[in-house]
Backbone as CSV, one residue per row, in Angstrom:
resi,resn,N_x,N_y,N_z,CA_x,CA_y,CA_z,C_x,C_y,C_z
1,UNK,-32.143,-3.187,8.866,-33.167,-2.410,8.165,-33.258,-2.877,6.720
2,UNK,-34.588,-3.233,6.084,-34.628,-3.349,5.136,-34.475,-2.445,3.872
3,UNK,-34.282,-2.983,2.717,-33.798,-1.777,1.527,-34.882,-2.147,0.976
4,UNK,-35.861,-0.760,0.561,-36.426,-0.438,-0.501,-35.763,-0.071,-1.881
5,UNK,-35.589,-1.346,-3.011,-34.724,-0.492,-3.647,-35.923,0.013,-4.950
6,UNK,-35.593,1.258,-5.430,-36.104,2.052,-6.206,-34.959,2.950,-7.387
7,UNK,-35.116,2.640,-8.379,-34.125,3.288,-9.584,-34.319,5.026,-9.138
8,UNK,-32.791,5.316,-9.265,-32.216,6.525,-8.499,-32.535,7.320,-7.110
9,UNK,-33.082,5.964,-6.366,-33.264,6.052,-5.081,-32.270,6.116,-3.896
10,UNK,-32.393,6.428,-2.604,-31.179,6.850,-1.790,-32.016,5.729,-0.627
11,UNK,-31.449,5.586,0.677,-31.483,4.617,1.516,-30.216,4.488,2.485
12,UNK,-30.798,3.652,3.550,-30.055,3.080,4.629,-29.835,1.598,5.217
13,UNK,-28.827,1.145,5.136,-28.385,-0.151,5.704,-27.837,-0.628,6.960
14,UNK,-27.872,-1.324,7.199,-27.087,-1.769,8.449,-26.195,-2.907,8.252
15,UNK,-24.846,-2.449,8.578,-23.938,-3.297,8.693,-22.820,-3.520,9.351
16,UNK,-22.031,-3.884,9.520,-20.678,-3.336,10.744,-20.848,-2.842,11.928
17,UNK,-22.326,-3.102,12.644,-22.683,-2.478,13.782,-22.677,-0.997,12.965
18,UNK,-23.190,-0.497,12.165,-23.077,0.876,11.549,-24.464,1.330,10.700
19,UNK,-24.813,2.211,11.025,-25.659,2.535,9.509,-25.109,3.521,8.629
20,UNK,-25.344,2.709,7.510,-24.918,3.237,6.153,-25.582,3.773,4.503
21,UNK,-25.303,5.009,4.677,-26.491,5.542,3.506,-25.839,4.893,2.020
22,UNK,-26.735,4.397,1.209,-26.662,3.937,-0.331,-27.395,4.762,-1.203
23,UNK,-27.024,4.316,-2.446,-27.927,4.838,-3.467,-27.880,3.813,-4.199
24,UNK,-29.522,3.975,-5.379,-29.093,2.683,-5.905,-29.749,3.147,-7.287
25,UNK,-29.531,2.553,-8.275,-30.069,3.212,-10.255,-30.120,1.493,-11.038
26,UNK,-30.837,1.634,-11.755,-31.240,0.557,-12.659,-32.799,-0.849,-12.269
27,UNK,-32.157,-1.606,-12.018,-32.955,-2.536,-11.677,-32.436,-3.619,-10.249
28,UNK,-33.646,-4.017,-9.818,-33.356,-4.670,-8.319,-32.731,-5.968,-8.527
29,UNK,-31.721,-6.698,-7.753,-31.277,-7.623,-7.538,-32.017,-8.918,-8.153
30,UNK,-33.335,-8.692,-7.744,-34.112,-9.640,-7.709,-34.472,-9.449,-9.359
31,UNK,-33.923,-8.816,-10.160,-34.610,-8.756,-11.512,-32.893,-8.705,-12.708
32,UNK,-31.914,-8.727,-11.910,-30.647,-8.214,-12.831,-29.581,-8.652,-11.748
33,UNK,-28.508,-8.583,-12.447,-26.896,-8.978,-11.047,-26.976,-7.511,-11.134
34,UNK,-26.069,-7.050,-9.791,-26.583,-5.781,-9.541,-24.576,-5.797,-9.531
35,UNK,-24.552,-4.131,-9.749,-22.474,-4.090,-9.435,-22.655,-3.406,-8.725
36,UNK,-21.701,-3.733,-7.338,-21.517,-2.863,-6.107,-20.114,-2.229,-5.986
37,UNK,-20.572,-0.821,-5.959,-19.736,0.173,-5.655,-18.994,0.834,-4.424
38,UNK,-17.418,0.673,-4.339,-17.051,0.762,-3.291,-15.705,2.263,-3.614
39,UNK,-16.213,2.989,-2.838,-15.437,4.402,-3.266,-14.035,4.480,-2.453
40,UNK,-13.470,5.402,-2.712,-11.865,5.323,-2.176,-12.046,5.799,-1.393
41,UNK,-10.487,6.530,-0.457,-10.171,6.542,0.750,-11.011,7.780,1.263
42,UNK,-11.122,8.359,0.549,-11.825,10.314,0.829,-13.374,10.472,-0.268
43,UNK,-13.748,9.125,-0.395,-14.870,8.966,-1.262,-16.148,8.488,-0.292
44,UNK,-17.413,8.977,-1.215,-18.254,8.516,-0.750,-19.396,8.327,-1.686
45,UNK,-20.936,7.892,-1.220,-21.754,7.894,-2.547,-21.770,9.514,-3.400
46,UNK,-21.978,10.868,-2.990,-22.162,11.554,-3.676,-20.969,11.426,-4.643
47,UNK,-20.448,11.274,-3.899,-18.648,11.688,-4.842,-18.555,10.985,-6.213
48,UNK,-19.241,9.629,-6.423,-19.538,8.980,-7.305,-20.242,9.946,-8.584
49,UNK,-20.415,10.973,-8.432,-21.017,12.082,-9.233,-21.886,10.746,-10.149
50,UNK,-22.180,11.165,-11.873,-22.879,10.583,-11.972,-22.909,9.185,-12.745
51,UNK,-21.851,8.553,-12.055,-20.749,7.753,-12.550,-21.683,6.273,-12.461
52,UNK,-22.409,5.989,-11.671,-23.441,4.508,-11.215,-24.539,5.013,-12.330
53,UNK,-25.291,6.050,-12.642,-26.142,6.280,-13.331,-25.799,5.727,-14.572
54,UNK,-24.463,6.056,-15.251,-24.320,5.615,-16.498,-23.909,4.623,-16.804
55,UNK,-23.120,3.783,-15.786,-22.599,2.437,-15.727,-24.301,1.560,-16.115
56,UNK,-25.418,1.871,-14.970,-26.549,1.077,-15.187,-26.972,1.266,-16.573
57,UNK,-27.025,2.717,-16.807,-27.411,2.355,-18.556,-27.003,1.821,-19.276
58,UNK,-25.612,1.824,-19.816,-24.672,1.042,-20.286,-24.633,-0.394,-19.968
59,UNK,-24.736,-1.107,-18.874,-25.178,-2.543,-18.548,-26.187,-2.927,-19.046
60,UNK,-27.560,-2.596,-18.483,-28.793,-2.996,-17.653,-28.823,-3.864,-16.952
61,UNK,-27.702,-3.504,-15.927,-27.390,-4.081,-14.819,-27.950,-3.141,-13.420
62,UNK,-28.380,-3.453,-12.489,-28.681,-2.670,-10.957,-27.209,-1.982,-11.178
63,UNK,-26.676,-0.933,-10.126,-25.908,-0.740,-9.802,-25.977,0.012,-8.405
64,UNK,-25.843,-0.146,-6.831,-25.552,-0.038,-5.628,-24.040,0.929,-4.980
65,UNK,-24.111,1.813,-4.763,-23.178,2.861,-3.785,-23.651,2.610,-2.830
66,UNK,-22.918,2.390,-2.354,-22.562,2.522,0.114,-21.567,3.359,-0.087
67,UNK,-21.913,4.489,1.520,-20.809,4.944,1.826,-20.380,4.272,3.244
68,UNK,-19.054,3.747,3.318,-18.436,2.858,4.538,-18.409,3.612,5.667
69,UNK,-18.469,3.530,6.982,-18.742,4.255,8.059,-17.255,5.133,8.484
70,UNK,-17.879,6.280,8.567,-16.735,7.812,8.405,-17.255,8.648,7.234
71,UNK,-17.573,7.949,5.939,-17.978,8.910,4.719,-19.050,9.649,4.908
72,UNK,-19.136,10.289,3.981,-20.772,10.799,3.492,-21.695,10.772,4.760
73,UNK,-22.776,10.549,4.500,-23.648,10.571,5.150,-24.123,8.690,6.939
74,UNK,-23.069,8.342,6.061,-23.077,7.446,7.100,-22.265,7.534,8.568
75,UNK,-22.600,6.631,9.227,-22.361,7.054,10.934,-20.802,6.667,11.022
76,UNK,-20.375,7.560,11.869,-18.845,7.862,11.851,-18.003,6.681,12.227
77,UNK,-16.810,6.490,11.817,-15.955,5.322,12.014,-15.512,5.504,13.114
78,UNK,-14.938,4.318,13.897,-14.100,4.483,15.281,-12.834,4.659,14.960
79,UNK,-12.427,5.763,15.363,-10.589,5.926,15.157,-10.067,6.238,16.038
80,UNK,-8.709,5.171,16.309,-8.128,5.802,14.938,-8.105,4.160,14.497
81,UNK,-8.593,4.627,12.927,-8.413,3.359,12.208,-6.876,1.961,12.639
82,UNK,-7.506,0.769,12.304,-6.530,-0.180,12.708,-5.611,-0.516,11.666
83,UNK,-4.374,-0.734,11.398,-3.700,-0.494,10.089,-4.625,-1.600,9.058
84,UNK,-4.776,-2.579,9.477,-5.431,-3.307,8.419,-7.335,-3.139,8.282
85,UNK,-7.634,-1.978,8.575,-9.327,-1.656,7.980,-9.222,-2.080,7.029
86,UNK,-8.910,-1.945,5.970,-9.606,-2.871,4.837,-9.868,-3.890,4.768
87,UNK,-8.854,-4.686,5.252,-8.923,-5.950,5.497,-10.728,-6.295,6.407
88,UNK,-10.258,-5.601,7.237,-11.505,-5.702,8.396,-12.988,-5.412,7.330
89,UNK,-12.573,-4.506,6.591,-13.935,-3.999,5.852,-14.099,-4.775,5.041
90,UNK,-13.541,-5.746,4.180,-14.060,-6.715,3.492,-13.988,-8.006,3.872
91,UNK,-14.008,-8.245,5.074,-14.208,-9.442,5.588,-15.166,-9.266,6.989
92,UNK,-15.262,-8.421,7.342,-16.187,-7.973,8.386,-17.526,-7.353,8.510
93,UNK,-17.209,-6.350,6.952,-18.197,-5.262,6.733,-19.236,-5.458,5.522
94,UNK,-18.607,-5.938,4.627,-18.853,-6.018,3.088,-19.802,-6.811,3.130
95,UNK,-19.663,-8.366,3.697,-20.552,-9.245,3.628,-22.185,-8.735,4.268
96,UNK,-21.796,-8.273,5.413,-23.542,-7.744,5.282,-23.977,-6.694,4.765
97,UNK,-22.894,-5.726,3.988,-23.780,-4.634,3.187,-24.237,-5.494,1.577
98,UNK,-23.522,-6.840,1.426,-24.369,-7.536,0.060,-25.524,-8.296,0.670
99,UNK,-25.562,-8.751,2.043,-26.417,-9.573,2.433,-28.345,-8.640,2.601
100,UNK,-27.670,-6.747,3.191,-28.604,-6.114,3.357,-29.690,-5.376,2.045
101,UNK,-28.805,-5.591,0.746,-29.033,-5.033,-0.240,-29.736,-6.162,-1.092
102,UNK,-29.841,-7.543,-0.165,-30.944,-8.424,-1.308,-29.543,-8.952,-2.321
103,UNK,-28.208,-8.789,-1.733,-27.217,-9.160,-3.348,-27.942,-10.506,-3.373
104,UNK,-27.891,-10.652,-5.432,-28.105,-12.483,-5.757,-26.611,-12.708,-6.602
105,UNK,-26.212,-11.989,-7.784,-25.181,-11.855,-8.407,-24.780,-11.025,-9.141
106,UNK,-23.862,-10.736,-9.095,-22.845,-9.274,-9.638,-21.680,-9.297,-9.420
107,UNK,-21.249,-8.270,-9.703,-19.848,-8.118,-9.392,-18.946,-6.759,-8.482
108,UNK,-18.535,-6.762,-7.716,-18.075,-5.564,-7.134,-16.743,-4.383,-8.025
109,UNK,-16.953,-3.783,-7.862,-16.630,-2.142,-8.795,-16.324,-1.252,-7.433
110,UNK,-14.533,-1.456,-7.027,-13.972,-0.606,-6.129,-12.598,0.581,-6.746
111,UNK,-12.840,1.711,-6.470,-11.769,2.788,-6.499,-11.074,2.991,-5.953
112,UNK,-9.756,2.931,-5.742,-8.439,3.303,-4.880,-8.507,2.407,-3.795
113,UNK,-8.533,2.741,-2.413,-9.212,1.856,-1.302,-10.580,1.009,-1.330
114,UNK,-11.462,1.316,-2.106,-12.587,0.505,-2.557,-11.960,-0.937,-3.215
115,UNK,-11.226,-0.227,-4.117,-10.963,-1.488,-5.202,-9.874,-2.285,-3.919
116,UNK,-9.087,-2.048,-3.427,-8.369,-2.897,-2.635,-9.433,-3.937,-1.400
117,UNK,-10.504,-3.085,-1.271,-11.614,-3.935,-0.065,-11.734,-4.656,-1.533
118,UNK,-12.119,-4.414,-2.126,-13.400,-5.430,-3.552,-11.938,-6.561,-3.447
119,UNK,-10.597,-6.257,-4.052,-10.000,-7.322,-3.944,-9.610,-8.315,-2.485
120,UNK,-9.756,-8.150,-1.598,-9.610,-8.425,-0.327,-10.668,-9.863,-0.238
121,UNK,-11.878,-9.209,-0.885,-12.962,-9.643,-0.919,-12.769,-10.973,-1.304
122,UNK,-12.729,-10.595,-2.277,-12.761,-11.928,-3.580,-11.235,-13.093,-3.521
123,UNK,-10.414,-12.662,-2.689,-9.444,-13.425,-2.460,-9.689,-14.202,-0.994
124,UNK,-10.321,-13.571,-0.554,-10.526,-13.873,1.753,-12.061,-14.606,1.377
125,UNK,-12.846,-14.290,1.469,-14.198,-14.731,1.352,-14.443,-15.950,0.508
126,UNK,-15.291,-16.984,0.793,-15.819,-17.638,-0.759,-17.809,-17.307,-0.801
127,UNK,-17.591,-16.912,-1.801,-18.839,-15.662,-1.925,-19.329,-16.260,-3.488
128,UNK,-19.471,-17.140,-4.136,-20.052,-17.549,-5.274,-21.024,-16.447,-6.050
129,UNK,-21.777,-16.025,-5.209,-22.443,-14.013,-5.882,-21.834,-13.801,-6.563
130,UNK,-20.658,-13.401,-6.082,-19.410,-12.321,-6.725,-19.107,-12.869,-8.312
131,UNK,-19.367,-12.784,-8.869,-18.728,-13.361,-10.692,-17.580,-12.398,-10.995
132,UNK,-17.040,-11.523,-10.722,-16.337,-10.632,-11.076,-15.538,-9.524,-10.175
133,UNK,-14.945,-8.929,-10.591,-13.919,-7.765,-10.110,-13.802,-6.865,-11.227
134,UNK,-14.285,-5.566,-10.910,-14.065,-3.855,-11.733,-12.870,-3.313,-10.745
135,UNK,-11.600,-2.993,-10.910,-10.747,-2.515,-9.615,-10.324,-0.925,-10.281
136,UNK,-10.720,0.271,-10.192,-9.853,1.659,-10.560,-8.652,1.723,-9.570
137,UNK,-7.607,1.903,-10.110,-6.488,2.225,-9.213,-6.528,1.601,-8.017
138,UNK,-6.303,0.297,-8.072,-6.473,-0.557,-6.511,-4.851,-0.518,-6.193
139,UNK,-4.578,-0.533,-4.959,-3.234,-0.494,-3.996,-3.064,-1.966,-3.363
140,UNK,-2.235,-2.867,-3.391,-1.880,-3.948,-2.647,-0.467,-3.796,-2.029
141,UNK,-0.078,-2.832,-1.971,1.481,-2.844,-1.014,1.265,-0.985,-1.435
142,UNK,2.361,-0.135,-0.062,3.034,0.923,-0.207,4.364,1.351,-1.184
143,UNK,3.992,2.616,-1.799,5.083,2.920,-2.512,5.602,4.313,-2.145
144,UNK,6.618,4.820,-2.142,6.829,5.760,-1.616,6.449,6.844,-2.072
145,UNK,6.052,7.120,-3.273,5.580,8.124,-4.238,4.081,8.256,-3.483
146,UNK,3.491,7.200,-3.396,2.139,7.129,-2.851,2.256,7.479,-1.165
147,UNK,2.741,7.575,-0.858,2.843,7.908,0.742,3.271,9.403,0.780
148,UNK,4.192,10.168,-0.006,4.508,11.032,-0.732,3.152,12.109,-0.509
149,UNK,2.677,11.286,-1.702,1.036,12.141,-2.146,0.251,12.378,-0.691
150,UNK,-0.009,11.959,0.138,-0.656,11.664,1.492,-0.272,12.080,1.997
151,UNK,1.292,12.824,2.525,1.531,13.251,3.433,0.811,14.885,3.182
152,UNK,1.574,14.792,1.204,0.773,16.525,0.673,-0.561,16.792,1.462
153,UNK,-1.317,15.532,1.079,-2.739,16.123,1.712,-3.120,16.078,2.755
154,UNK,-2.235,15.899,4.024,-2.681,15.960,5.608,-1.993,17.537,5.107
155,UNK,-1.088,18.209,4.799,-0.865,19.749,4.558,-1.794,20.151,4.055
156,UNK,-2.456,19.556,3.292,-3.662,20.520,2.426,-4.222,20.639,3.398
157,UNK,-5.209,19.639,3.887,-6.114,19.700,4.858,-5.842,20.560,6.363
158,UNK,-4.668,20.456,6.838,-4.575,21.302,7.692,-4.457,22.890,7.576
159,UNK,-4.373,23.445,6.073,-3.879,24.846,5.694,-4.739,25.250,4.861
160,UNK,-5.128,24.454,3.958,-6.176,25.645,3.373,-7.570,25.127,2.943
161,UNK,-8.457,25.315,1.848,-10.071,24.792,2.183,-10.494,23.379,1.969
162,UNK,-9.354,22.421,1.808,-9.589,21.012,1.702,-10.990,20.516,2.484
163,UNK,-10.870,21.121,4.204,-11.524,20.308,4.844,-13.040,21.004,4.230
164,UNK,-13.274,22.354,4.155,-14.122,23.050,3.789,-14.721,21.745,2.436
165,UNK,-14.207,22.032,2.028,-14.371,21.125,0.638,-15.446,19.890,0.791
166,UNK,-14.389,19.281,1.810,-14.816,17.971,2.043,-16.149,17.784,2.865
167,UNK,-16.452,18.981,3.934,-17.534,18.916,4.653,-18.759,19.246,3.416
168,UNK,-19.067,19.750,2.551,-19.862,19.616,1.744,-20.094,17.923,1.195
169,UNK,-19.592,17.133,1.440,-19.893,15.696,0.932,-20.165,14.810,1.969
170,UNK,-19.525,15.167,3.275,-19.316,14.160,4.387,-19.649,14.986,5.897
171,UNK,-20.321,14.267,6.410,-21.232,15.013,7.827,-20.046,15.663,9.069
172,UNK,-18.753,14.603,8.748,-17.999,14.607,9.581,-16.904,14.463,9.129
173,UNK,-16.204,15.722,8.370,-15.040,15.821,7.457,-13.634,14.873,7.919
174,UNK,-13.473,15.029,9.258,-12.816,15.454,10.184,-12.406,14.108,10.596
175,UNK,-13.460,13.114,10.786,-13.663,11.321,11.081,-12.972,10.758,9.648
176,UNK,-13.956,11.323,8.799,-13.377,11.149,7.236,-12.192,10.843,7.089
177,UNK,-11.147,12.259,6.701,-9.671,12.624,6.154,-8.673,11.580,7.450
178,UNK,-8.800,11.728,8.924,-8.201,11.861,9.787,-8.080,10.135,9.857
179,UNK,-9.799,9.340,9.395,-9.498,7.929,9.909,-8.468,7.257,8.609
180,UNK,-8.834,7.779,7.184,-7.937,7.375,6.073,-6.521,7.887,6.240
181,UNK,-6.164,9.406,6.665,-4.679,9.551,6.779,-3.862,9.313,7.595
182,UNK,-4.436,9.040,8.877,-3.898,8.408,9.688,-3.234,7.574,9.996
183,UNK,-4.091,6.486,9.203,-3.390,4.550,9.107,-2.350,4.732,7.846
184,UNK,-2.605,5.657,7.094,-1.825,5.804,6.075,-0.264,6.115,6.493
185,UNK,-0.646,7.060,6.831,0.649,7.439,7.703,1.727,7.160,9.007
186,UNK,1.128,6.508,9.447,1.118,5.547,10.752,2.620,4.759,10.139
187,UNK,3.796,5.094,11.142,4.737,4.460,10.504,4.739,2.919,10.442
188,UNK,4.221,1.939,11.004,3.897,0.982,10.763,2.956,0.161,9.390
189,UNK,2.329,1.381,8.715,1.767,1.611,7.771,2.736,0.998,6.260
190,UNK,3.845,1.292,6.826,4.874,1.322,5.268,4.883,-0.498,4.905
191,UNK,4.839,-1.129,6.140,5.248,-2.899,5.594,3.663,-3.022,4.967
192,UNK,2.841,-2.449,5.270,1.736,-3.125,4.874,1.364,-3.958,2.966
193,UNK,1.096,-4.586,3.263,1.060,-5.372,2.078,0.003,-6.693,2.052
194,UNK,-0.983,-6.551,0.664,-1.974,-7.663,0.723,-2.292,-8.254,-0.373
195,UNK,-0.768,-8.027,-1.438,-0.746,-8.579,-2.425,-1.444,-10.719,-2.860
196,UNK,-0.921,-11.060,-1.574,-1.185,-12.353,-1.958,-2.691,-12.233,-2.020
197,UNK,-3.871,-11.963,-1.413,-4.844,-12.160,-1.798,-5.272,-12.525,-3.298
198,UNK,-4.842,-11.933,-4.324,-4.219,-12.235,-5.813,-4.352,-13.541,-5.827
199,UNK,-4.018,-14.053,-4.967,-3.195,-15.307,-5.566,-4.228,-16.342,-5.376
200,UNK,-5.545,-16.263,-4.708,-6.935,-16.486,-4.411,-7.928,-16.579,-5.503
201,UNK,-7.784,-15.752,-6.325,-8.904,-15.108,-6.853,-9.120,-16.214,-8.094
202,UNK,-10.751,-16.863,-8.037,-10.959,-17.465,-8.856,-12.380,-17.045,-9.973
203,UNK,-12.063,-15.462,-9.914,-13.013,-14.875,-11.300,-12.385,-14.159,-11.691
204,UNK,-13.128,-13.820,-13.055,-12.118,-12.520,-13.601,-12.162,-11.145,-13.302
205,UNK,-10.894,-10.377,-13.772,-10.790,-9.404,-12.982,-10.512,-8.220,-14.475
206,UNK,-11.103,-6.849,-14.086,-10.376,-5.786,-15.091,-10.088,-4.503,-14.591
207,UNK,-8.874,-4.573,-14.474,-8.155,-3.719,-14.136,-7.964,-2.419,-14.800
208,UNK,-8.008,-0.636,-13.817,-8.309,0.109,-14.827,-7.464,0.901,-14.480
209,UNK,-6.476,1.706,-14.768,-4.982,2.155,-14.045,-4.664,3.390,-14.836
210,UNK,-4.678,4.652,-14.289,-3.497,5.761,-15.069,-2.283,6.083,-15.071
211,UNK,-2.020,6.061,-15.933,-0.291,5.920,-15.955,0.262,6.882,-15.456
212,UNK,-0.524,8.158,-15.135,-0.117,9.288,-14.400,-0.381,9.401,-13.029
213,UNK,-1.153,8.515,-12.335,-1.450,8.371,-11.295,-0.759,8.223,-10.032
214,UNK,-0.524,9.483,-9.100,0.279,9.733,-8.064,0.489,9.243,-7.121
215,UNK,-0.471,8.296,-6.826,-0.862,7.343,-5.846,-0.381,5.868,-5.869
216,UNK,-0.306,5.638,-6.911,0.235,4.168,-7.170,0.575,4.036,-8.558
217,UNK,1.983,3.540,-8.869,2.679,2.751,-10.233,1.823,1.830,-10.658
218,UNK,2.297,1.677,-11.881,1.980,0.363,-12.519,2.691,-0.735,-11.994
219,UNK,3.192,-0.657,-10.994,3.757,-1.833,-10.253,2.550,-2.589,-9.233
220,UNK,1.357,-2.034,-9.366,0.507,-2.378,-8.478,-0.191,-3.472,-9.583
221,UNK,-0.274,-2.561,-11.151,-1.016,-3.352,-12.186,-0.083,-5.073,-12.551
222,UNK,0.903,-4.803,-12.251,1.833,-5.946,-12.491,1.726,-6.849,-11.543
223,UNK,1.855,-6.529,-10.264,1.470,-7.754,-9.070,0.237,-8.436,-9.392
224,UNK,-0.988,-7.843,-10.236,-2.138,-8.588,-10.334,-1.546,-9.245,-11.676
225,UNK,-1.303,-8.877,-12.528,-0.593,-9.715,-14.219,0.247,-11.095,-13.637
226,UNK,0.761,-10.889,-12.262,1.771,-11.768,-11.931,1.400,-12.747,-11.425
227,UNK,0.644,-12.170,-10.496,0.069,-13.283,-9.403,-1.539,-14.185,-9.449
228,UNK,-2.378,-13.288,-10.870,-4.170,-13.690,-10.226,-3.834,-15.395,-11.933
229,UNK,-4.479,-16.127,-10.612,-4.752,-17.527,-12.046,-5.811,-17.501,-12.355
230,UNK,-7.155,-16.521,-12.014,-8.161,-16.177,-13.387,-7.460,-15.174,-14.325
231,UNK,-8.649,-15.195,-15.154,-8.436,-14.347,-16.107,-8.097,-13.047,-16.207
232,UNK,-7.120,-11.695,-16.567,-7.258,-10.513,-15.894,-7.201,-9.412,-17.030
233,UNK,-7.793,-8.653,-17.130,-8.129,-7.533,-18.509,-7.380,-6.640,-17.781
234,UNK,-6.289,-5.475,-18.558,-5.710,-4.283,-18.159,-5.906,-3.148,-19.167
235,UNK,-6.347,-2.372,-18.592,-6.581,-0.756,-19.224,-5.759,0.305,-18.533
236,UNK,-5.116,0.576,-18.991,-3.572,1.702,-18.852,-4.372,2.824,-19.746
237,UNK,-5.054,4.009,-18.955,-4.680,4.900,-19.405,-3.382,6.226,-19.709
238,UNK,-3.511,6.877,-21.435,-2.768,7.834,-20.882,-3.045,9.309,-20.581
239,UNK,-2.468,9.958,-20.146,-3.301,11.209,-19.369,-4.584,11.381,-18.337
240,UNK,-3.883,10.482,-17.353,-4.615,10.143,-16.609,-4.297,9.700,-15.345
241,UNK,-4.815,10.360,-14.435,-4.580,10.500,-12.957,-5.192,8.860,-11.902
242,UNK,-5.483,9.513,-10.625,-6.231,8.824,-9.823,-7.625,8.234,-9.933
243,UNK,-8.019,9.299,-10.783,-9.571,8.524,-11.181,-10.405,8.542,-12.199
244,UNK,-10.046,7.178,-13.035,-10.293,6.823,-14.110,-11.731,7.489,-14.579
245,UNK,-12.316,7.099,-13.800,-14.018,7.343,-14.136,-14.496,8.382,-13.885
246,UNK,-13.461,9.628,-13.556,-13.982,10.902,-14.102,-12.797,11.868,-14.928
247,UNK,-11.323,11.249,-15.322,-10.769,12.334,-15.415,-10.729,11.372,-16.933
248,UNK,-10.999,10.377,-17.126,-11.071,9.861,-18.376,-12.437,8.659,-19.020
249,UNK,-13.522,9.601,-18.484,-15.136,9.018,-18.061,-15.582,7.833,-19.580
250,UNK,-15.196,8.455,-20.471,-15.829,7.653,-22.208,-14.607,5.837,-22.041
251,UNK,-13.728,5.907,-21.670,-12.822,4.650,-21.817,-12.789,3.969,-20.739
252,UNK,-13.341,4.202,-19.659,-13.473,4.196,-18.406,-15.032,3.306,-18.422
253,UNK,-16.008,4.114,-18.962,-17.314,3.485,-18.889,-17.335,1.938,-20.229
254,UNK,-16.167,2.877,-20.954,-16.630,1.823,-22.474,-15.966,0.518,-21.501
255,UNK,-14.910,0.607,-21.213,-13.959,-0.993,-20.618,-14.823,-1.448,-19.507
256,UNK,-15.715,-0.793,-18.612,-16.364,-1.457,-17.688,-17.905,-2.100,-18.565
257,UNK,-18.368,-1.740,-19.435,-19.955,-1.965,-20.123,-19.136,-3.166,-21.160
258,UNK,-17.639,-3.214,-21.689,-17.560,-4.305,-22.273,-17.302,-5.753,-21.434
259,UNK,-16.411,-5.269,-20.303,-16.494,-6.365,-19.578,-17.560,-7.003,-18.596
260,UNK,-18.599,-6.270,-18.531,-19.924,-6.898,-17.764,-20.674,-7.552,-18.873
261,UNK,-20.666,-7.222,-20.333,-20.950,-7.893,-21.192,-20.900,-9.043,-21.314
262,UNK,-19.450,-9.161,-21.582,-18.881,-10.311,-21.825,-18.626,-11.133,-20.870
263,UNK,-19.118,-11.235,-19.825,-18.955,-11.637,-18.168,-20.519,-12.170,-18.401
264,UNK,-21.822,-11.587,-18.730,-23.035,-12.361,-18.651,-23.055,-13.148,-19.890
265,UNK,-22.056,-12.942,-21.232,-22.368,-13.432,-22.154,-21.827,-15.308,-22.137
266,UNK,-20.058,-14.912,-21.268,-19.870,-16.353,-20.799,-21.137,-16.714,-19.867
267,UNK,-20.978,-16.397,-18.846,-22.596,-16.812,-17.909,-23.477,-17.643,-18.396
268,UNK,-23.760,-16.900,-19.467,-25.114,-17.433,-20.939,-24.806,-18.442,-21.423
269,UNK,-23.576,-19.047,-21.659,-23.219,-19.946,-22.758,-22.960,-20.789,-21.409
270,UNK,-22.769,-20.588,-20.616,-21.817,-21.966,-19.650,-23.339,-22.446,-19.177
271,UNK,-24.428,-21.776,-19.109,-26.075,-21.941,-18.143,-26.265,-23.174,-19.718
272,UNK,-26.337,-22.585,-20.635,-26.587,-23.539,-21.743,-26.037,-24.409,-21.894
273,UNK,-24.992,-24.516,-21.598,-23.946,-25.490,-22.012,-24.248,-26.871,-20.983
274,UNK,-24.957,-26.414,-19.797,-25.372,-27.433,-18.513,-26.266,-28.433,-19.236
């Protein structure tokens, strides 16, 4: 299905054998590099509150939300998830939700499990589009603190209004929570690890991390310091949880609008420099 895209417009794609609802703010592919947004494990486009709106202003760059099949409004995932979906989703899935959206060039902008597909991406694929990596709290190996947090919320969800919660964002709460906590939990789950992809990556990357964040150490921010031979920007917030781009929205937007900057400004000089 084709995309009509239209500034703060909503829509449907096809990809993964799936259809998948988007939203999209700023300007079309065909007029700007557009940044594609990939939400975490219990995320979807609404959830993005109004987080793509201000990124596009701040650019004047397009900016693109999908929700991956299980979220939001898109058609439900098959579960029970396979331990390596992500993997599968950015090498299986990803490529035709940039192929359906008209992508020409940009950069992908993933949160928690988003940011781990966006890196998956850019290490597995050779995708020349891609100029860049935005990662919030991306995961490349299990930590126990983070498995910890996950088990809390299969209790939430089974005891009190979590799921309630969640069915206000997502058609099928239930596909949602169950296909992400599942693989999570899945004792086979614990070796998982996809750090080397890192070791791939030939654009730059900026990394956006809270130091309070329950889900993953700064040991996740260090495997990328260690391992990526592009270039890699780190933003450590403090007082600050799982998600940068709303529990600390002004440092969050400023580090993503400086590094798309300075990402078209090299662009500019290297096109001249030909």
């Amino acid at each position: 299905m084709a995309l009509h895209w239209q500034d703060g417009g909503n829509g449907r794609i096809g990809a993964g054998g799936k259809s998948l609802e988007v939203a999209m703010w700023g300007p079309a592919p065909d007029a700007a590099p557009t940044i594609v947004m990939l939400h975490e494990g219990l995320g979807c486009v609404a959830l993005w509150r109004d987080v793509p709106r201000l990124i596009a202003q701040a650019t004047g760059w397009g900016v693109l939300a999908y929700s991956r099949a299980g979220y939001g409004q898109s058609d439900p995932a098959d579960l029970p998830r396979p331990l390596d979906y992500m993997t599968r989703e950015a090498v299986d899935v990803l490529p035709g939700v940039l192929d359906a959206i008209g992508f020409r060039h940009g950069v992908l902008l993933g949160h928690s499990d988003g940011a781990t597909i966006a890196a998956i991406y850019a290490g597995s694929v050779e995708d020349f589009r891609v100029r860049g990596l935005i990662l919030l709290a991306p995961h490349f190996f299990t930590e126990e603190t983070g498995l910890a947090e996950i088990a809390r919320a299969k209790t939430a969800y089974d005891g009190t209004d979590l799921r309630a919660r969640m069915a206000r964002y997502h058609r099928d709460p239930d596909n949602a929570f169950r296909g992400w906590n599942g693989a999570w939990l899945d004792p086979g789950f614990r070796a998982w690890n996809v750090a080397d992809v890192i070791d791939y990556w030939r654009i730059p990357a900026l990394v956006i991390q809270g130091r309070d964040d329950p889900y993953g150490t700064l040991a996740q921010v260090d495997e990328v310091r260690d391992r990526s031979y592009a270039p890699v920007d780190v933003e450590i917030l403090e007082a600050c949880g799982h998600a940068p781009h709303l529990e600390r929205p002004e440092p969050t937007l400023g580090a993503i609008a400086e590094f798309v900057v300075r990402l078209a400004r090299i662009e500019a000089a290297a096109v001249e420099g030909v």
